[in-house]
C-alpha positions in Angstrom: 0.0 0.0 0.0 1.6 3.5 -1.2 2.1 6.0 1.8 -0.9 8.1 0.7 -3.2 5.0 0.6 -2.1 4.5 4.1 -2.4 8.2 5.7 -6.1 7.8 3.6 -6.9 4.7 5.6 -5.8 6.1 8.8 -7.4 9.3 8.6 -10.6 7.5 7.9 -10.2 5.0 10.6 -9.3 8.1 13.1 -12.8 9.9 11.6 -14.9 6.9 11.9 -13.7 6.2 15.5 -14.2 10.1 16.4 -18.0 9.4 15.8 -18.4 6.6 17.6 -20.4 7.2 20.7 -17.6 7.4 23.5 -18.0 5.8 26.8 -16.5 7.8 29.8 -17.1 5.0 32.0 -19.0 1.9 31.7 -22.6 3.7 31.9 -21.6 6.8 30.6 -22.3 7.5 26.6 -21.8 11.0 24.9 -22.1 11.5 20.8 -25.4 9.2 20.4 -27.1 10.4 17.6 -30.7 9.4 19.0 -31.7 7.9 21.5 -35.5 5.6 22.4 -36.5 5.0 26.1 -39.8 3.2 27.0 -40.0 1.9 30.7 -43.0 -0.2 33.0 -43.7 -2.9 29.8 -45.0 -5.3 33.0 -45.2 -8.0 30.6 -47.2 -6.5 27.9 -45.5 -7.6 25.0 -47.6 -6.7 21.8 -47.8 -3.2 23.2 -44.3 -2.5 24.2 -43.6 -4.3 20.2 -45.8 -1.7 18.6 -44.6 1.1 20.4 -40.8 0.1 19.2 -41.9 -0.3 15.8 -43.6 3.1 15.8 -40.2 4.5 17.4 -38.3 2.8 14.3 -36.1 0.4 16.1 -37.9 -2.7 15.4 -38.9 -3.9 12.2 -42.1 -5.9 10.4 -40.0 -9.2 11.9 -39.3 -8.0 15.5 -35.6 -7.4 14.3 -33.3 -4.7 15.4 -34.0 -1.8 12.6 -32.9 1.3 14.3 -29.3 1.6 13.1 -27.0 3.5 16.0 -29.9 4.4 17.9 -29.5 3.7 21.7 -32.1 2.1 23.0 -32.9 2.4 26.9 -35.7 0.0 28.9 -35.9 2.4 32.2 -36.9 -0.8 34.2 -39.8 -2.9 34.8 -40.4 -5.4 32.3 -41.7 -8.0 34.9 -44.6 -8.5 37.3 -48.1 -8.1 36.5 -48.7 -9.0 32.9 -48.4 -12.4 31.0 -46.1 -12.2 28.8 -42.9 -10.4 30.8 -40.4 -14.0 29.7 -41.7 -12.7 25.7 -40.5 -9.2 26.2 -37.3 -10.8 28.0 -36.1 -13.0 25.4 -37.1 -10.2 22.3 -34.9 -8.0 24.1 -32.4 -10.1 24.5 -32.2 -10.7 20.6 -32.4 -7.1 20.0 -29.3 -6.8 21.9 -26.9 -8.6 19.5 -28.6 -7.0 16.4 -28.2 -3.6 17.5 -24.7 -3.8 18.6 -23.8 -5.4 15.0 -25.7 -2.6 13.8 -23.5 0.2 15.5 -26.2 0.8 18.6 -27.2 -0.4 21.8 -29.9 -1.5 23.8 -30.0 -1.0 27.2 -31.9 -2.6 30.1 -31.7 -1.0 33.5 -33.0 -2.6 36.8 -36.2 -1.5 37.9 -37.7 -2.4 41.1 -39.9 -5.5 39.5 -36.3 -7.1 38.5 -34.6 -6.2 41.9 -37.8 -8.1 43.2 -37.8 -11.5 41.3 -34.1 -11.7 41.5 -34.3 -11.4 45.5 -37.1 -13.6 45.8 -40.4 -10.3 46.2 -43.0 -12.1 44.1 -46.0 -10.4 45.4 -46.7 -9.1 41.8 -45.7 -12.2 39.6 -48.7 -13.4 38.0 -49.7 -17.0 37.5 -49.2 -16.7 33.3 -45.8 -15.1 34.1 -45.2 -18.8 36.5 -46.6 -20.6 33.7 -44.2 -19.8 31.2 -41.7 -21.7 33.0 -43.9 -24.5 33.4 -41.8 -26.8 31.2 -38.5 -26.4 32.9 -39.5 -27.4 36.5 -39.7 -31.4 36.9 -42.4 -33.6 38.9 -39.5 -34.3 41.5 -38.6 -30.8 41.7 -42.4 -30.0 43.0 -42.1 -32.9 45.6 -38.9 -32.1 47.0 -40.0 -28.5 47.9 -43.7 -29.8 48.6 -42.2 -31.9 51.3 -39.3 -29.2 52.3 -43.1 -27.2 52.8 -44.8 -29.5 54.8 -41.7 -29.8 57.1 -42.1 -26.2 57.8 -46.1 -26.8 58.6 -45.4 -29.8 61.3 -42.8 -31.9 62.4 -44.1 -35.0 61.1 -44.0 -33.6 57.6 -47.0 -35.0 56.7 -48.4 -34.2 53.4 -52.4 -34.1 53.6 -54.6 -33.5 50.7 -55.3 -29.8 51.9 -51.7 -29.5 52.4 -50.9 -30.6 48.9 -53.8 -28.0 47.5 -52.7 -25.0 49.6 -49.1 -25.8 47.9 -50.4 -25.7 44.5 -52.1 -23.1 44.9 -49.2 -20.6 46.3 -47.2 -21.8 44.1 -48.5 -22.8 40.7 -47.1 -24.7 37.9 -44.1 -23.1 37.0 -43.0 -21.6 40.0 -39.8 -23.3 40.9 -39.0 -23.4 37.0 -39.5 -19.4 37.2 -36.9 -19.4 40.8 -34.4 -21.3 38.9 -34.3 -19.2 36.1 -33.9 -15.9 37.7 -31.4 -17.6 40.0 -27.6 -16.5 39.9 -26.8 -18.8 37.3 -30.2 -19.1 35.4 -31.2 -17.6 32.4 -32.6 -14.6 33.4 -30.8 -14.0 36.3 -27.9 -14.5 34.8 -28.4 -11.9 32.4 -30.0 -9.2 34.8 -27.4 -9.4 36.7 -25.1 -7.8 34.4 -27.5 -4.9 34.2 -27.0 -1.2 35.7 -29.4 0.9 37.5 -28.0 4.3 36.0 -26.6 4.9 32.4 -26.2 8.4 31.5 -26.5 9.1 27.6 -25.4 12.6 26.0 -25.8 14.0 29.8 -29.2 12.5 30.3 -29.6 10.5 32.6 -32.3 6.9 32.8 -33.0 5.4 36.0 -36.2 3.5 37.5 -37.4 5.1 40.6 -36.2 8.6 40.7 -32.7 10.8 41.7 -33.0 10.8 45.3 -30.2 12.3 47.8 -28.9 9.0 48.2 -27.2 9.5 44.7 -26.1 12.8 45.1 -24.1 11.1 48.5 -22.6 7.9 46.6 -23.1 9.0 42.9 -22.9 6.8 39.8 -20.2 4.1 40.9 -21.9 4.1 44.3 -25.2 2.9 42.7 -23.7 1.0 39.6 -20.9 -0.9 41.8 -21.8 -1.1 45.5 -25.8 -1.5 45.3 -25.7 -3.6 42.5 -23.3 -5.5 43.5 -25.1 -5.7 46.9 -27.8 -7.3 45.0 -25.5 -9.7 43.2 -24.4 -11.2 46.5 -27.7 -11.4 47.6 -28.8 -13.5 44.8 -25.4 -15.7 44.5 -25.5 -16.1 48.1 -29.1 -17.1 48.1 -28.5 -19.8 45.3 -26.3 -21.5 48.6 -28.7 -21.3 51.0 -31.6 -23.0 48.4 -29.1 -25.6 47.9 -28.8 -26.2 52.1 -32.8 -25.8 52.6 -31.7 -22.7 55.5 -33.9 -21.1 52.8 -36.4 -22.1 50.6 -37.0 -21.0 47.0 -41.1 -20.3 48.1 -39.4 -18.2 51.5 -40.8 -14.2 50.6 -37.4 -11.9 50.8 -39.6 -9.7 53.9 -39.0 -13.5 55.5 -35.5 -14.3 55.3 -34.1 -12.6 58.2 -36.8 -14.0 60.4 -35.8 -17.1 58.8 -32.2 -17.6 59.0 -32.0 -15.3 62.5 -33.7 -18.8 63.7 -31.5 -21.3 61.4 -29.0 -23.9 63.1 -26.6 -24.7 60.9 -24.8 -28.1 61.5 -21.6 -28.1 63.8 -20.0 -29.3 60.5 -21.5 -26.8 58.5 -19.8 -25.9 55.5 -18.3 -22.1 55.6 -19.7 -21.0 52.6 -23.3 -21.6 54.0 -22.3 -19.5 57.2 -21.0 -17.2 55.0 -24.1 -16.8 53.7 -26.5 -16.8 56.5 -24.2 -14.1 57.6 -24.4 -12.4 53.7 -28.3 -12.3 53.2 -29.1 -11.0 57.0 -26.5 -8.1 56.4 -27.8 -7.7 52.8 -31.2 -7.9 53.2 -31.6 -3.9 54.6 -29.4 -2.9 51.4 -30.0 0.5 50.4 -31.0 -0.9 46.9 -34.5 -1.7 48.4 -35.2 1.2 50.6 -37.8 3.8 49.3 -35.2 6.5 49.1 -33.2 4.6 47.0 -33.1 4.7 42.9 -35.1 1.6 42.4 -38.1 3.1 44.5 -37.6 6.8 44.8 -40.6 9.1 43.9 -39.7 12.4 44.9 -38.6 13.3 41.4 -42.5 13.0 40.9 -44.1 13.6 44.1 -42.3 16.6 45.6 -43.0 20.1 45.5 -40.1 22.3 43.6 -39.0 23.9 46.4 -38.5 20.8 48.4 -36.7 19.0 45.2 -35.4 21.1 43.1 -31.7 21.8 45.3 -32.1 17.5 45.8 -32.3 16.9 42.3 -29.6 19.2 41.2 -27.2 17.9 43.9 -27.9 14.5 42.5 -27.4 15.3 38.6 -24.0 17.0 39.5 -22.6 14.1 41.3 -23.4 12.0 37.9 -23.0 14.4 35.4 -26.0 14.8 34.7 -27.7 17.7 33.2 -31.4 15.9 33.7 -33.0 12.8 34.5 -35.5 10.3 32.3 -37.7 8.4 35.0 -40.7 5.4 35.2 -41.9 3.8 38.0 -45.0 6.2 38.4 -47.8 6.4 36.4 -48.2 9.9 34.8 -51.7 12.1 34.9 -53.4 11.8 31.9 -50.9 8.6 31.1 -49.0 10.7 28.9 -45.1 11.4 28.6 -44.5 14.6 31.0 -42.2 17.0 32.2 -41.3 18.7 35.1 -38.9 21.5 36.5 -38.8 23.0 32.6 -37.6 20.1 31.7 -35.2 18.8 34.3 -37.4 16.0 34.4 -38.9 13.3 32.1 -41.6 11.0 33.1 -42.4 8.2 30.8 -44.5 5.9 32.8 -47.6 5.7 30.6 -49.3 2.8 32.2 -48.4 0.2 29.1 -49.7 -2.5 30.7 -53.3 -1.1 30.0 -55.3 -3.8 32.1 -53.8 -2.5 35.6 -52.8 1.3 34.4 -55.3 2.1 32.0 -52.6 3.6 29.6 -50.6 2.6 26.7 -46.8 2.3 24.9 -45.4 5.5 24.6 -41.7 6.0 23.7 -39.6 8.8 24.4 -37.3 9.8 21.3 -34.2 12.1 22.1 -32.4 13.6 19.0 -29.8 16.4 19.9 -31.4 19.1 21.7 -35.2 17.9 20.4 -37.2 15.5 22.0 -40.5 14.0 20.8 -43.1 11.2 21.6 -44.5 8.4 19.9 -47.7 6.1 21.2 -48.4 2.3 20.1 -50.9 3.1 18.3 -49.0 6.1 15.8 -45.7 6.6 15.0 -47.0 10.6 15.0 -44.7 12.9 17.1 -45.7 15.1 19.5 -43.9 16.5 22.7 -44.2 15.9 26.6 -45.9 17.7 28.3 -45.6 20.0 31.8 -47.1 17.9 34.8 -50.1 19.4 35.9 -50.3 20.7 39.0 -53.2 18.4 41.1 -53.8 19.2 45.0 -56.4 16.5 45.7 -58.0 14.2 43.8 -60.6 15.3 41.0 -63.6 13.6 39.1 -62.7 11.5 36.2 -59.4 10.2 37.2 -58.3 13.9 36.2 -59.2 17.4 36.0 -56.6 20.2 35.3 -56.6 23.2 37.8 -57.4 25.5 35.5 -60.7 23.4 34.8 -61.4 23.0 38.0 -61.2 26.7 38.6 -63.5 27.6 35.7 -66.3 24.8 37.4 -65.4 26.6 40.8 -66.1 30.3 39.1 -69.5 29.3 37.1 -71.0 26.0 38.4 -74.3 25.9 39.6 -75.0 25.8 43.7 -76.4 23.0 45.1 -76.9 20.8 48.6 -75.6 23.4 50.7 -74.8 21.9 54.3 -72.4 22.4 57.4 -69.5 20.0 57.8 -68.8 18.8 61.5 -66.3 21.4 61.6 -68.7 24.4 61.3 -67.7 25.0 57.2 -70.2 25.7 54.6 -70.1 23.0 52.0 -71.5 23.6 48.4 -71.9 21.0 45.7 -70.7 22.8 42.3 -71.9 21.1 38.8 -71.3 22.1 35.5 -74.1 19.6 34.3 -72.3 16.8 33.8 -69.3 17.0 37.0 -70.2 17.5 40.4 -67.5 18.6 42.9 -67.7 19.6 46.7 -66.2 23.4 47.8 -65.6 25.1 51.0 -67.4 28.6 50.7 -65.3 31.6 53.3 -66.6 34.8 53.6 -63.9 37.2 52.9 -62.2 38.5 55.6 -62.5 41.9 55.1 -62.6 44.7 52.2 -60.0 43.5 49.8 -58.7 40.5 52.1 -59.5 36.9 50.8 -56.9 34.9 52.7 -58.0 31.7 51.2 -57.4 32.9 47.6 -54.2 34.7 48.7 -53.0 30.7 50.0 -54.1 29.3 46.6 -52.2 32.1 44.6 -49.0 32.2 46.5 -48.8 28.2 46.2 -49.2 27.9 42.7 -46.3 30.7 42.2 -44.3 28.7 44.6 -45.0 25.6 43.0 -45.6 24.3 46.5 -49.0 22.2 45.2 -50.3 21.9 48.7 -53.3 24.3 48.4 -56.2 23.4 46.7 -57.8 25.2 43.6 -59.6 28.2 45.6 -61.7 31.0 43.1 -63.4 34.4 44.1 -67.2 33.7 44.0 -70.8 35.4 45.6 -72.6 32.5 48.0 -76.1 34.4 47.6 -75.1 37.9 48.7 -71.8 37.1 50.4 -68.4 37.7 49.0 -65.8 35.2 49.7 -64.1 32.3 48.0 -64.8 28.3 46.8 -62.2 25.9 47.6 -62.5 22.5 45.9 -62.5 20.0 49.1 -60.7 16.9 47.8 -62.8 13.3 48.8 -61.1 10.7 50.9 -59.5 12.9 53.2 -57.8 12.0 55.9 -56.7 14.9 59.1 -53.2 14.7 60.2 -54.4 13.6 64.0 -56.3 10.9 62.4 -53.6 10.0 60.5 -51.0 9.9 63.5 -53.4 7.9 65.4 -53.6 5.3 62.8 -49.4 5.3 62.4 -50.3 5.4 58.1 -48.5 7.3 55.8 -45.0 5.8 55.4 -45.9 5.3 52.2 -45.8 8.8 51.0 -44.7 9.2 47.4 -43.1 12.6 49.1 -41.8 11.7 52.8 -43.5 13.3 55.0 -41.0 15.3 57.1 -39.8 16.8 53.7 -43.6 17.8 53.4 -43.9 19.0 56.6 -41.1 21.2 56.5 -42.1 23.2 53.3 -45.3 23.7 55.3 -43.6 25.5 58.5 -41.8 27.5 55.6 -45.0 28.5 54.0 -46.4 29.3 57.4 -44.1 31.1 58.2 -43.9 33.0 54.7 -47.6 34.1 55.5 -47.8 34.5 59.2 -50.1 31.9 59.4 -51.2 31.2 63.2 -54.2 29.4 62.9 -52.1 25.8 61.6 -54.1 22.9 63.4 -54.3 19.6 62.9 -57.7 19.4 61.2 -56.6 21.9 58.6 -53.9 19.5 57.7 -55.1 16.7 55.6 -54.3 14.1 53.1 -55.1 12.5 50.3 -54.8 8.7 51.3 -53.8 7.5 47.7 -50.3 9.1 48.1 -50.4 10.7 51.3 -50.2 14.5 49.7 -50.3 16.7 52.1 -53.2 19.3 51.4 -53.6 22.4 53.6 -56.4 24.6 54.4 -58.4 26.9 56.7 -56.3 30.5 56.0 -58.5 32.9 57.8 -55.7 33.8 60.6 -52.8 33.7 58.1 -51.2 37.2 56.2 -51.4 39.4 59.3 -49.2 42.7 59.3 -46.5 40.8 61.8 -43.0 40.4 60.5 -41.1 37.5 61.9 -42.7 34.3 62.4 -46.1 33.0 64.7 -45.4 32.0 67.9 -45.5 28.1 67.6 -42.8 28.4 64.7 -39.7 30.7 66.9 -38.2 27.7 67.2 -38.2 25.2 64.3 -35.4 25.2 61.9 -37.0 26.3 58.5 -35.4 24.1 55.7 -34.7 27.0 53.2 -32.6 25.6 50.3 -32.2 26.0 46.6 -35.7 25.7 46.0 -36.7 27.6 48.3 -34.5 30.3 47.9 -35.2 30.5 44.1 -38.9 30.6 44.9 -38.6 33.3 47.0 -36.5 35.4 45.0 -39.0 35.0 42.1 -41.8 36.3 44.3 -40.5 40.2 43.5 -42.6 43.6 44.7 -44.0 43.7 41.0 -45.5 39.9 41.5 -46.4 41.1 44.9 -48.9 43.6 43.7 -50.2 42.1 40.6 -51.2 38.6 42.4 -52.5 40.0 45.7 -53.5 43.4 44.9 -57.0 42.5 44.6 -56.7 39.9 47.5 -54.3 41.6 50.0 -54.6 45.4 51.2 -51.2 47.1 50.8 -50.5 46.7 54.6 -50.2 42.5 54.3 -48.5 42.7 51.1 -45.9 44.5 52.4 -45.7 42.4 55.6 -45.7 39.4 53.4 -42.5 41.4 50.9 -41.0 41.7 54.5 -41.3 37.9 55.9 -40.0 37.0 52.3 -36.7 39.1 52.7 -36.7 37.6 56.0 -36.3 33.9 55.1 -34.3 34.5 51.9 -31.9 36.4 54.3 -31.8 33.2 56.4 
């Protein structure tokens, strides 16, 4: 080959490499061209198929079409649905093809895999069991129906009742379906190797959500030392199936109970000790905890000025400049964003049976993104998450709708609530909703309205929808009153609310802020209340809040206000000119300058 032949060979060589994707680390990715996320398939196959093909990475055969397209499955292809081993092995194939073809497909851990590999299978259906029907034996069934019936009774004795409880709990294809998400099985095998976090062209994909956790260990914290938690737990697992300490039908909420009461033989082999000791110790991993990136809904759930300073602490320590995110199921089951962005939801209920939703993909193309459903390969663009304090008619009603029933509904069933309030039905002929009507509390002061503006220019979403509106002759306000409601002294009482999709101290303390922003002193626990589908905390009852006092009421001297970036950012927003065009009509010029003068305050703290 002449020397020019050779420097034209290298210098293409040098090019092509140069626009290659490059990986700064093993789940790091920078110069993809585009990029396809879908996440929660929950075994629906033939949707999550059709929404591929509409995002042009799967062909007329199920092949890999999409050329160097990355594609990313944010979690959750088990549990729920039938056909979760389909989706599996298709993904598997697309795998190979799209690395021959220059791309990439990857699969991230979502909570539903962290569960079947760990031995959680409170969501594994009995179709999902029945596709491994075929690879569990006879004698496998009897060895762990009589391991079973040793658990029930010392005798061991295997009654007919015995035998139909078994089957029942643990249907055909059980044990096949433990074997292969075992360390070494086929599925197992292969999710094992999967991260929880890749971040692609500065984006970043993960299951649950961005909580503080990440911004404390970032990416090789999450990608080496919980994963690999959860590797031990499984490999370590495999051991003590083997031994009978634990059995493959033992829930993973069980197995400390289980093996805090194991004796192991005086002979025991060390590698079983070693992993009695493992699976206790990793069993309270991190990995599983509701702050954690499998499980974590704040991203969704909280309030900007509670998580936007969390979520940018947690992007900088992966460099990250935002975050793609399942695990809950959007309003309206459409792709969303939130935080301008910052942001991107794609939980669209696929599996339509349980969510009521369908395949939608998120495309990512340099600085565009767009949106295709299962059903069209039409684009169109996410959209802001609606701001919902409270649960409305028809699954969904956007605020501003809700307002416009508030302002010209028609009055009916007016009544008194235990609490004293006046409660109005409003209908606009074909939705009914319940208000709270309060007389305004004096010329030009309608606290309740001045609540329900100053949350929605907070973005706090703890206020419900409140409009200006005549009861008869009297001037006051409407505020929608949410059904299932439960107070905060009920709720203490009854010890619920762990569950919160936003924790409830973090809730809490943007409420003493807020309180203290407005001077509220009337705070009690009745005008505290939930929604008990997600624990969102609503508040009410403003009548002794934006007084002329600077500083903060009485019961608040002493709490430490959380005030950070959010907060902060929120506040500084809130300017003189905002001041007087949001409350001038609500506020007299004393309280809005008392309220400019407890903002300086707290953005001074």
């Amino acid at each position: 080959m002449m020397f020019s032949q050779i420097f034209r060979h290298l210098t293409f060589v040098i090019i092509a490499a140069l626009s290659l994707p490059v990986a700064a680390s093993p789940w790091q990715f920078d110069g993809v061209a585009r990029i396809v996320a879908i996440a929660d398939i929950h075994g629906a196959y033939e949707p999550m198929v059709a929404t591929l093909q509409n995002a042009g990475v799967v062909d007329a055969e199920r092949s890999w079409s999409g050329g160097d397209t990355h594609l990313v499955i944010v979690g959750d292809i088990l549990d729920r649905g039938a056909d979760s081993r389909d989706a599996m092995d298709l993904l598997m194939q697309l795998e190979g093809q799209a690395e021959a073809a220059g791309g990439r497909v990857h699969v991230l851990i979502g909570n539903h895999e962290a569960m079947n590999l760990v031995g959680d299978l409170r969501y594994v259906s009995k179709e999902e069991f029945a596709a491994f029907a075929e690879e569990e034996t006879a004698e496998e069934r009897e060895r762990w129906l009589s391991a079973f019936a040793g658990r029930k009774s010392e005798m061991g004795e295997v009654s007919d009742e015995l035998r139909g409880e078994f089957n029942e709990r643990f249907p055909p294809g059980f044990f096949g379906h433990r074997q292969a998400f075992g360390a070494d099985g086929e599925y197992g095998s292969w999710l094992l190797t999967k991260p929880i976090v890749v971040v692609i062209n500065g984006t970043a994909f993960v299951h649950g959500g961005l909580s503080p956790m990440i911004a404390a260990i970032g990416l090789d914290g999450v990608n080496r030392k919980l994963h690999g938690e959860m590797v031990e737990y499984v490999q370590k697992l495999q051991v003590l199936h083997a031994a009978e300490a634990l059995l493959p039908m033992d829930s993973f909420y069980a197995h400390t109970r289980i093996l805090n009461n194991f004796m192991p033989a005086v002979n025991a082999d060390a590698s079983l000790l070693e992993s009695v000791t493992a699976v206790r110790k990793l069993n309270g991993s991190d990995l599983h905890a509701a702050n954690g990136p499998l499980w974590y809904r704040g991203n969704v759930a909280c309030s900007r000025v509670v998580e936007e300073g969390r979520l940018q602490a947690a992007l900088a320590a992966i460099g990250a400049d935002r975050v793609v995110i399942g695990h809950t199921p959007t309003p309206g089951r459409r792709v969303l964003e939130r935080f301008g962005g910052d942001i991107i939801e794609i939980d669209t209920g696929m599996l339509n049976a349980r969510y009521g939703g369908s395949g939608n993909a998120l495309i990512i193309e340099g600085e565009r993104l767009s949106v295709v459903n299962q059903s069209s390969a039409e684009a169109l663009t996410p959209k802001p998450h609606p701001r919902q304090v409270g649960n409305r008619p028809g699954g969904f009603l956007s605020a501003q709708a809700t307002e416009a029933l508030l302002a010209s509904g028609e009055f009916s069933n007016e009544r008194k609530d235990a609490a004293g309030r006046t409660i109005v039905t409003v209908s606009d002929g074909s939705r009914n909703i319940d208000a709270v009507f309060t007389k305004r509390g004096g010329k030009e002061v309608y606290p309740e309205l001045a609540a329900y503006r100053l949350d929605r220019l907070l973005e706090l979403d703890m206020v419900p929808v409140t409009v200006m509106r005549k009861l008869g002759r009297r001037e006051g306000t409407l505020q929608f009153l949410p059904p299932k409601l439960m107070n905060e002294q009920q709720r203490s009482e009854d010890g619920r609310g762990g569950s919160a999709n936003c924790p409830l101290p973090e809730q809490w303390s943007a409420m003493y802020v807020f309180d203290s922003l407005i001077f509220n002193e009337g705070r009690t626990l009745e005008r505290m209340t939930y929604s008990t589908a997600d624990w969102q905390l609503i508040l009410t009852g403003h009548d002794r809040a934006f007084g002329v006092n600077k500083g903060r009421p009485r019961h608040l001297e002493s709490i430490e206000l959380a005030i950070g970036v959010g907060w902060k950012n929120a506040l500084s927003a809130l300017n003189d000119g905002v001041l007087e065009s949001e409350f001038g009509n609500v506020l007299d010029k004393r309280r809005q300058s008392a309220l400019a003068a407890r903002r300086d305050e707290l953005v001074a703290d």
